[in-house]
C-alpha positions as CSV (number, residue, x, y, z in Angstrom):
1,X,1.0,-19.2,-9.8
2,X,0.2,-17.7,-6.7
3,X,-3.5,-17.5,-5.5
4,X,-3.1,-15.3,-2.6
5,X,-6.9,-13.3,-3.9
6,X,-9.9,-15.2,-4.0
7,X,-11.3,-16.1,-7.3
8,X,-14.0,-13.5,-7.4
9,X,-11.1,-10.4,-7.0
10,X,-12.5,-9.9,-3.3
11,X,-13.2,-12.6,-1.1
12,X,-16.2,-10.7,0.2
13,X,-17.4,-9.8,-3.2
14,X,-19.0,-12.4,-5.9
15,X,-20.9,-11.8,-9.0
16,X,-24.4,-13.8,-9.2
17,X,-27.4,-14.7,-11.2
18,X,-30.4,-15.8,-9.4
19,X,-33.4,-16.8,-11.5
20,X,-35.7,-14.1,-12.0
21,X,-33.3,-11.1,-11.1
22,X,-31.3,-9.1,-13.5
23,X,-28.3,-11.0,-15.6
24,X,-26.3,-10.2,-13.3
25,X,-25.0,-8.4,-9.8
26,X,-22.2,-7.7,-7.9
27,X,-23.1,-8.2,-4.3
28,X,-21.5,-9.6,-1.0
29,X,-20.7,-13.1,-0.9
30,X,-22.0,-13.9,2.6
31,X,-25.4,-11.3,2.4
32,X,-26.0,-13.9,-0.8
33,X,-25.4,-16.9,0.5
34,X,-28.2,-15.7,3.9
35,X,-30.7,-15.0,1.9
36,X,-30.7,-17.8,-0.1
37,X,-29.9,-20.6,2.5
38,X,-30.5,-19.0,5.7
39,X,-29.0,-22.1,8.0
40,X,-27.0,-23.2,5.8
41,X,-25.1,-20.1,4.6
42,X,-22.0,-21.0,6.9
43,X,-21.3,-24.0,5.8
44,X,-21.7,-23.3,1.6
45,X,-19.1,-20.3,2.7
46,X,-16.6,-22.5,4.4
47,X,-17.1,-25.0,0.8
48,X,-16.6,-21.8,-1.0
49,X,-13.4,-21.0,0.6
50,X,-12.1,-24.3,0.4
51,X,-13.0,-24.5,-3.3
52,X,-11.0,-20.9,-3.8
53,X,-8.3,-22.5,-2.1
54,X,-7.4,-26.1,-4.0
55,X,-9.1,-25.6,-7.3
56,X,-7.1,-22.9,-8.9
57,X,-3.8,-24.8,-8.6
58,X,-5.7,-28.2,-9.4
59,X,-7.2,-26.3,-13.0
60,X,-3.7,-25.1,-13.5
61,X,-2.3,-28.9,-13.4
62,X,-4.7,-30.3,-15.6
63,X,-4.3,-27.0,-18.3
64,X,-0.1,-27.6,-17.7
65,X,0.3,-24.0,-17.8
66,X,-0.8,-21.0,-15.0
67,X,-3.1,-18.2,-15.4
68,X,-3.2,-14.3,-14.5
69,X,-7.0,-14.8,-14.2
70,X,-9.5,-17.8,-13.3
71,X,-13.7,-17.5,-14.1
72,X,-15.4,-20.3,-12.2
73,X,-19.2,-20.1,-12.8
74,X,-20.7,-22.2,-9.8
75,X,-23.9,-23.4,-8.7
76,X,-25.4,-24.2,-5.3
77,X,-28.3,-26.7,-5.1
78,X,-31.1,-26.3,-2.6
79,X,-29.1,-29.0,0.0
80,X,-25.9,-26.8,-0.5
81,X,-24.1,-28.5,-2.7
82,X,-21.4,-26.6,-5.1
83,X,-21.6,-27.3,-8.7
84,X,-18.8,-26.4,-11.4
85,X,-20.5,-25.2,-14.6
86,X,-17.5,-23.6,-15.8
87,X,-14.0,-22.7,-15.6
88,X,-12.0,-20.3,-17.8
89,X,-8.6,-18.7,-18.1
90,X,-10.2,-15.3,-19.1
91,X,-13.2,-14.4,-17.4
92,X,-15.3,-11.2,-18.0
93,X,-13.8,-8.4,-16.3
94,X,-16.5,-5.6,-17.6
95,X,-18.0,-5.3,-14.1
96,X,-14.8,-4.8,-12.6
97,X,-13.6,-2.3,-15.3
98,X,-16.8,-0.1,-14.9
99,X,-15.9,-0.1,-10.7
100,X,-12.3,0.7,-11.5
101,X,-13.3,3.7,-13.7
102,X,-16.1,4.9,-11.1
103,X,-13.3,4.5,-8.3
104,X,-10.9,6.6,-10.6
105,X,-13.3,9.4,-11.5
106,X,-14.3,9.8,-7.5
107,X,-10.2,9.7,-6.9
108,X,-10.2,12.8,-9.5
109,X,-12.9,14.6,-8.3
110,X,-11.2,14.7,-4.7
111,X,-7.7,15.8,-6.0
112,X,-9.2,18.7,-7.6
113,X,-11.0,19.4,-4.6
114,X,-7.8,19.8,-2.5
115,X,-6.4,21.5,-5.7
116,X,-9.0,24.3,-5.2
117,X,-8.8,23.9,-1.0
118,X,-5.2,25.1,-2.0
119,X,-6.4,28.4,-3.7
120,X,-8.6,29.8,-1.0
């Protein structure tokens, strides 16, 4: 399998939990990782990456079989170190499915729009 996209769908983007905030939230990877380990954040990013880039295909070896999709619930301790709770073959997508329908419903609206443009 190729793992040309990040883990997360968008390299930029990551779902969290953070104790004491909702369940969870789709935020930016990086404006995350600042506010939680301000002189650190860097260096947890580069572990991230390198993380995104070797564990997929390293999961897939030990499974002996590839995957569309890969979950990997991770946690970072105060010091910065990455912890795997979990990995699964089919994560929860609801979060993304909710985005994709708010996307397509913004899409819609603006072809009507030009639709209408059209008739004046």
């Amino acid at each position: 399998m190729d793992y040309s996209k990040n883990l997360c769908s968008d390299r930029d983007r990551t779902e969290s939990y953070i104790k004491g905030e909702p369940r969870r939230r789709c935020c930016e990877t990086k404006s995350i990782l600042k506010a939680n380990f301000s002189e650190k954040w860097n260096e947890i990013y580069k572990k991230l990456l390198e993380l995104e880039d070797t564990f997929p295909y390293k999961y897939e070896e030990l499974r002996e079989s590839e995957l569309m999709n890969l979950g990997i619930d991770i946690g970072i301790d105060p010091m910065g170190n990455l912890y795997i709770f979990e990995a699964n073959g089919a994560p929860d997508t609801s979060n993304l499915r909710a985005e994709a329908a708010n996307y397509r419903s913004m899409y819609y609206k603006y072809l009507l729009e030009q639709v209408n443009i059209g008739k004046e």
